[in-house]
C-alpha positions as CSV (number, residue, x, y, z in Angstrom):
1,X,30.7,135.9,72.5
2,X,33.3,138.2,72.4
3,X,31.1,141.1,73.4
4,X,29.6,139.3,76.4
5,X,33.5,138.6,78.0
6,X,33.6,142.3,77.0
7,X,30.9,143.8,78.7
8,X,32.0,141.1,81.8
9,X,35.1,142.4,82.2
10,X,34.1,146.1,81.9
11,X,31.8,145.4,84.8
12,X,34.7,143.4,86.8
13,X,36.8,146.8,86.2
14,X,33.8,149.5,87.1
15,X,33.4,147.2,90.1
16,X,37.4,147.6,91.5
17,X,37.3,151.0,90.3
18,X,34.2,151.4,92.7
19,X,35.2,149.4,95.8
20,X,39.0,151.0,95.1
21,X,37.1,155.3,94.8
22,X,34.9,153.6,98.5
23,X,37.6,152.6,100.1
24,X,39.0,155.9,102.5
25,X,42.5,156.2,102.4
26,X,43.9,156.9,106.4
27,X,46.7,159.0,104.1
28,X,43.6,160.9,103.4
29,X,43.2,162.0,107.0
30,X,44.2,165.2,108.5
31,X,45.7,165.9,111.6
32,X,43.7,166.6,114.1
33,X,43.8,170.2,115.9
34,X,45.7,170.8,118.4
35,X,42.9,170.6,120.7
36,X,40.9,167.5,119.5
37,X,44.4,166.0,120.0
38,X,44.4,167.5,123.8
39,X,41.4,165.4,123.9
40,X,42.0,162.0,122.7
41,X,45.3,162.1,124.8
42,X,43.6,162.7,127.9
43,X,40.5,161.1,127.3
44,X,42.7,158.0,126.1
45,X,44.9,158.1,129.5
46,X,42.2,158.7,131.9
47,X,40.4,155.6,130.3
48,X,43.5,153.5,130.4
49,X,44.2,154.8,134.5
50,X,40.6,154.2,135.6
51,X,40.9,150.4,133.8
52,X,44.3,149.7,135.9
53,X,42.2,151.5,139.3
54,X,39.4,149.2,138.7
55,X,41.5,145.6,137.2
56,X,38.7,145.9,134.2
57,X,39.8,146.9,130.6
58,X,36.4,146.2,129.1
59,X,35.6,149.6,128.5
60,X,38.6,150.6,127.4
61,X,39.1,148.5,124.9
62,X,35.2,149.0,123.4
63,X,36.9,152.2,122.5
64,X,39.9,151.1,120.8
65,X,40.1,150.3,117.1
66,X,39.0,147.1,115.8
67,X,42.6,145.9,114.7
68,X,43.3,146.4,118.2
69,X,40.3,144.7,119.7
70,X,41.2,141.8,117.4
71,X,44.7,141.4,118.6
72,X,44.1,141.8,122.5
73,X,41.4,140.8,125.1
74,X,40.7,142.9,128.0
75,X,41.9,139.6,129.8
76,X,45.5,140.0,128.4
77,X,45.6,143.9,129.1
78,X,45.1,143.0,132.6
79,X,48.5,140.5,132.7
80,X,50.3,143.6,130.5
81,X,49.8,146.3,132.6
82,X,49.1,144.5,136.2
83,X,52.6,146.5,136.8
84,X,50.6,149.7,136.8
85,X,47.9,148.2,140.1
86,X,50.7,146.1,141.7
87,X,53.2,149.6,142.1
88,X,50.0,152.0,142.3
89,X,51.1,153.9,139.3
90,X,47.7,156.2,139.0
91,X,47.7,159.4,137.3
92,X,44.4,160.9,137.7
93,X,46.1,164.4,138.0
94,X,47.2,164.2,134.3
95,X,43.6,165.7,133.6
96,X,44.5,168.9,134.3
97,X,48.3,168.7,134.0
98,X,50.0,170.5,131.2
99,X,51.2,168.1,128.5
100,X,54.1,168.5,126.4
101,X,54.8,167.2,123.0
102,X,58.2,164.9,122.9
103,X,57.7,165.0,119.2
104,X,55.8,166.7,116.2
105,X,52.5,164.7,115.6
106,X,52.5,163.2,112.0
107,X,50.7,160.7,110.4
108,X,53.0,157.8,109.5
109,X,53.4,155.9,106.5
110,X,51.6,153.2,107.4
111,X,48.3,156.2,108.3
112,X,48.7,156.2,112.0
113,X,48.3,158.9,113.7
114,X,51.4,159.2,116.2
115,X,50.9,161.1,119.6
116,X,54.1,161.3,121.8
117,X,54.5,163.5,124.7
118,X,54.2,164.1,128.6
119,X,52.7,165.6,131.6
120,X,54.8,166.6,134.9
121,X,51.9,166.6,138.1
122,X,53.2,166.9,141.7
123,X,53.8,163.3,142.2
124,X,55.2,162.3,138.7
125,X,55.8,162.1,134.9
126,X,53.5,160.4,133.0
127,X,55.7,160.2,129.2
128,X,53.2,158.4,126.5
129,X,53.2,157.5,123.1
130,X,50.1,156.6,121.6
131,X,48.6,155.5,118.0
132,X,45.5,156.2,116.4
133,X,43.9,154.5,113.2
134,X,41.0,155.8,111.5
135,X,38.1,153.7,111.9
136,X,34.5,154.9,110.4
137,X,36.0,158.1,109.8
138,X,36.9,158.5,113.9
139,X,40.8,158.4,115.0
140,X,40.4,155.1,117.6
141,X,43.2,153.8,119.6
142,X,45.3,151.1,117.8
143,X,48.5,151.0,120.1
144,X,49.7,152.5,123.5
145,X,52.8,152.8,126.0
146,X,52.6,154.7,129.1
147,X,55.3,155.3,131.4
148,X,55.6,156.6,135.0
149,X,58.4,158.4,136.6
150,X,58.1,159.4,140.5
């Protein structure tokens, strides 16, 4: 008997060892380069601008991260940033603006991959600040605040 609640719990311990030695650690993650972070910026904005242009934050959000897709529905994006269509605060120019860092990128304690900054275009200043989780290995969009200055 007492080699049967043995070999039980050795099994119960190679199990957590396994699931804990699967499990990827976001602390584990590196930084992106300086230019895969160019893109998720810009790719990021120009998905959020053409969801405020069109009123529709479906596809937006089927980018996002799944913690953010379970706290938000495209439905509610569209009462948070309804500011953004109502003052026609669109940015399209931020493509091919230059973008400055407000702050050095770092990945927080929590894992999430902060990404603060700003672009100056003709018209105005577009300052963000946006936060990236790893899901399946791929930096998606877990939290977001965009401002505009004319």
């Amino acid at each position: 008997m007492k080699s049967f609640r043995a070999r039980v719990t050795a099994c119960i311990a190679s199990l957590f060892a396994l699931a804990f030695l699967s499990i990827p650690s976001a602390f584990a993650a590196d930084i992106p380069s300086e230019r895969d972070q160019d893109v998720m910026i810009r790719s990021t904005l120009a998905s959020f601008n053409d969801a405020n242009i069109a009123n529709n934050y479906t596809v937006f959000m089927a980018k996002a991260s799944r913690q953010l897709q379970a706290q938000v529905t495209p439905e509610t994006l569209q009462t948070i940033f309804g500011s953004f269509r109502e003052k026609q605060m669109f940015f399209d120019d931020i493509v091919t603006a230059t973008r400055v860092s407000s702050e050095p990128t770092k990945i927080d304690e929590e894992g999430v991959l902060v990404l603060a900054g700003a672009f100056k275009t003709d018209e105005m200043k577009v300052t963000y600040r946006l936060r990236f989780v790893m899901n399946a290995k791929v930096w998606k969009l877990l939290g977001i605040n965009v401002n505009t200055n004319t």
